[in-house]
C-alpha positions as CSV (number, residue, x, y, z in Angstrom):
1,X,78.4,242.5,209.1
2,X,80.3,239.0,209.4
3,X,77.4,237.7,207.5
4,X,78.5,239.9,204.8
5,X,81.9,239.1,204.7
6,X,80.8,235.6,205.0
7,X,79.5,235.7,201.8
8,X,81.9,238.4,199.9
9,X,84.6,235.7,201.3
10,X,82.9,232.6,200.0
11,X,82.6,234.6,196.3
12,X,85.8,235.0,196.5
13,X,87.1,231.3,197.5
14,X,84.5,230.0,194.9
15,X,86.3,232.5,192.0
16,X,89.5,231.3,192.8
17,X,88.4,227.6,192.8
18,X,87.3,228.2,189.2
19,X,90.0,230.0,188.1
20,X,91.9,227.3,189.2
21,X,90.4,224.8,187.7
22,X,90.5,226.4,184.7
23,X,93.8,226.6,184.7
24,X,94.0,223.0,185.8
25,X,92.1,222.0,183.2
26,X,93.6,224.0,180.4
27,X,97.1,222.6,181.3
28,X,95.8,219.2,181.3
29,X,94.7,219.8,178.1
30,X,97.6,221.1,176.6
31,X,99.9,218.3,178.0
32,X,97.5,216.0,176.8
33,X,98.1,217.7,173.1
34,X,101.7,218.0,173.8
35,X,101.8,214.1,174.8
36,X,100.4,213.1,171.4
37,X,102.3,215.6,169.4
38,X,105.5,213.9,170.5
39,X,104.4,210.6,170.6
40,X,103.4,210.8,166.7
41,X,106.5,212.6,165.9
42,X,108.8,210.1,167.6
43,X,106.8,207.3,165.6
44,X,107.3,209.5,162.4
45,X,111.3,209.7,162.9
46,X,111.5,206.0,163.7
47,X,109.7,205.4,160.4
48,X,111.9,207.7,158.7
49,X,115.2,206.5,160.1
50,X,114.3,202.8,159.2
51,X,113.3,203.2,155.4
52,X,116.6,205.6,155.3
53,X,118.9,203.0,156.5
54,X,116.7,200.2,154.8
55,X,117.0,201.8,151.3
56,X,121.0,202.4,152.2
57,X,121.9,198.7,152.5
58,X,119.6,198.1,149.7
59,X,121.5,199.8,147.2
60,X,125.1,199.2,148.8
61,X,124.6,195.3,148.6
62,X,123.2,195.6,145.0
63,X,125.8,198.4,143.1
64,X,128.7,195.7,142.7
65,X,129.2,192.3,141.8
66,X,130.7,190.3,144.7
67,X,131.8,187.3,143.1
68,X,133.5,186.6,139.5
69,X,130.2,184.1,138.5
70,X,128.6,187.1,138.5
71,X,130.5,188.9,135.5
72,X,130.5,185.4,133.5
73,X,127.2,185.0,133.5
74,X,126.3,188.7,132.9
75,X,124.1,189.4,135.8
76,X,126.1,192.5,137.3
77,X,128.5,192.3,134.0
78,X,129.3,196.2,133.2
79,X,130.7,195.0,130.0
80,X,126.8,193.5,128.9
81,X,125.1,196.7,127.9
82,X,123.6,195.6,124.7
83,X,126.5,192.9,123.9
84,X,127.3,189.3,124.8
85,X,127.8,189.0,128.8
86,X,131.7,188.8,128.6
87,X,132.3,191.3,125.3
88,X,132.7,195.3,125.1
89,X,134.1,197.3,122.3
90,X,135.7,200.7,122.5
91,X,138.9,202.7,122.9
92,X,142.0,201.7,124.2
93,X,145.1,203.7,125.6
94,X,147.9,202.5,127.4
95,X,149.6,204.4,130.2
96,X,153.5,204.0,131.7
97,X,153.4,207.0,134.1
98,X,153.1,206.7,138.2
99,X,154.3,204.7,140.3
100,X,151.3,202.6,142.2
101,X,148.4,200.6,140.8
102,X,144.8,201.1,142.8
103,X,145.2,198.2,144.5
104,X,148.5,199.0,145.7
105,X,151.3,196.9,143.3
106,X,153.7,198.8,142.5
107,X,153.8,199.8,138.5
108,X,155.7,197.8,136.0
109,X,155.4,198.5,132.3
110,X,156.5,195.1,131.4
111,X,153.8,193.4,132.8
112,X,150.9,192.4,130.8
113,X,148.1,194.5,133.6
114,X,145.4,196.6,132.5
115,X,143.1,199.7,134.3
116,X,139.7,199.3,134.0
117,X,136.7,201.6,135.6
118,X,134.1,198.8,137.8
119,X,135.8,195.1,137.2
120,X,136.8,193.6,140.2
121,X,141.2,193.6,140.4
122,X,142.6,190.1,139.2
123,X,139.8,189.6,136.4
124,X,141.5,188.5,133.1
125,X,140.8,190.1,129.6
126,X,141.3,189.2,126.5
127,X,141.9,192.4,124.6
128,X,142.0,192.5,120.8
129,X,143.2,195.0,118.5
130,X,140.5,195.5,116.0
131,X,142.4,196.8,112.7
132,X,145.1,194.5,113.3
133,X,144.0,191.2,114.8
134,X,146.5,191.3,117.4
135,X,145.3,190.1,120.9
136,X,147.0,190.1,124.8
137,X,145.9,188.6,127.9
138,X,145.9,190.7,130.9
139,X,144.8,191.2,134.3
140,X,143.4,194.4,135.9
141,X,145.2,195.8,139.0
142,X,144.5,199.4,138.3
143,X,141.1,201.7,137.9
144,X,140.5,204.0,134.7
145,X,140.5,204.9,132.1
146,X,139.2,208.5,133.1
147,X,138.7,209.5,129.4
148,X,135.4,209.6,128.1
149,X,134.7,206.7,125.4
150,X,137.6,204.7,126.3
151,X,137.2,201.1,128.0
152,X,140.0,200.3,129.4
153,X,143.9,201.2,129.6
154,X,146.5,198.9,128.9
155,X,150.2,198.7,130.5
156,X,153.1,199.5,128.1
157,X,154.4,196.4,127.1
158,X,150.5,194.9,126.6
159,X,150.3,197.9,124.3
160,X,152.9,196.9,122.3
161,X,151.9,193.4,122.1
162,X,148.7,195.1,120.5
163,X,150.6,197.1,118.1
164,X,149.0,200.6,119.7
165,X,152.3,202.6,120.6
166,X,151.9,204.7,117.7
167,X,148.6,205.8,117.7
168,X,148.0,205.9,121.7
169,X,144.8,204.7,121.7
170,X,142.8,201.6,119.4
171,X,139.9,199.9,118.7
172,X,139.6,197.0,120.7
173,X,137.5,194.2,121.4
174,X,137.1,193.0,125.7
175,X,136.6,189.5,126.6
176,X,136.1,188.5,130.3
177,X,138.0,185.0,130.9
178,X,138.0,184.7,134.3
């Protein structure tokens, strides 16, 4: 009878042993798939996050001109689509209401300043009225015009200069000086 129980025992030591190691082995396995399921998708999100921040800086350093060189020689010149580097024609209108410019002067409508949508503030433009000839130098301290078709707005008294106060709005002629 111990002989017997001998061997139902030993069945029963040598099932478990498998099942264990079965079990073993299966886990092992699965930690091993587990291991390279998260090592590729670390390496995917580092890929990810690189060409993200890459492609970020790319376009931030290339949307604006940083220096005035730039706009005189047309290489970043919004004002070149089609025309010479330092020439634009459109729409003009002239504005006299609020009371601070973009760049934080204060407005005065007897300066000769002008608002204008992308060129950097201090640039000078020559802007000439095309039906009449008349010209004014001004300097851009402001952002706008936020009218579609129009280039740029002009202060009050550089609208007057330009013979516009009547109409509100002209055909001009841009020229970048500096």
């Amino acid at each position: 009878m111990s002989f017997i129980g001998y061997a139902k025992d030993s069945r029963r030591v040598s099932t478990m042993r498998r099942v264990v190691f079965d079990v073993y082995s299966l886990n092992m396995r699965n930690v091993a798939r587990l291991s390279a399921v998260a090592v590729t998708t670390a390496a995917l999100a580092a890929c990810t996050q690189a060409s993200i921040v890459g492609n970020k800086s790319d376009f931030h350093t290339a949307s604006r001109p940083t220096t005035l060189a730039a706009i005189r020689i047309g290489k970043h010149n919004p004002l070149a689509r089609g025309q010479h580097a330092a020439e634009k024609y459109g729409l003009a209108s002239f504005y006299e209401e609020g009371t601070e410019t973009a760049n934080g002067e204060k407005i005065d409508p007897r300066a000769l300043t002008a608002a204008h949508p992308t060129l950097p503030f201090g640039t000078r433009l020559r802007v000439t009225n095309l039906a009449t000839g008349r010209s004014v130098t001004v300097r851009v301290n402001d952002r706008g015009p936020f009218v579609q078709g129009r280039v740029v707005d002009v202060s009050y008294s550089a609208a007057e200069t330009l013979g516009i106060v009547d109409q509100g709005v002209a055909k001009v002629r841009l020229e970048v000086l500096h």
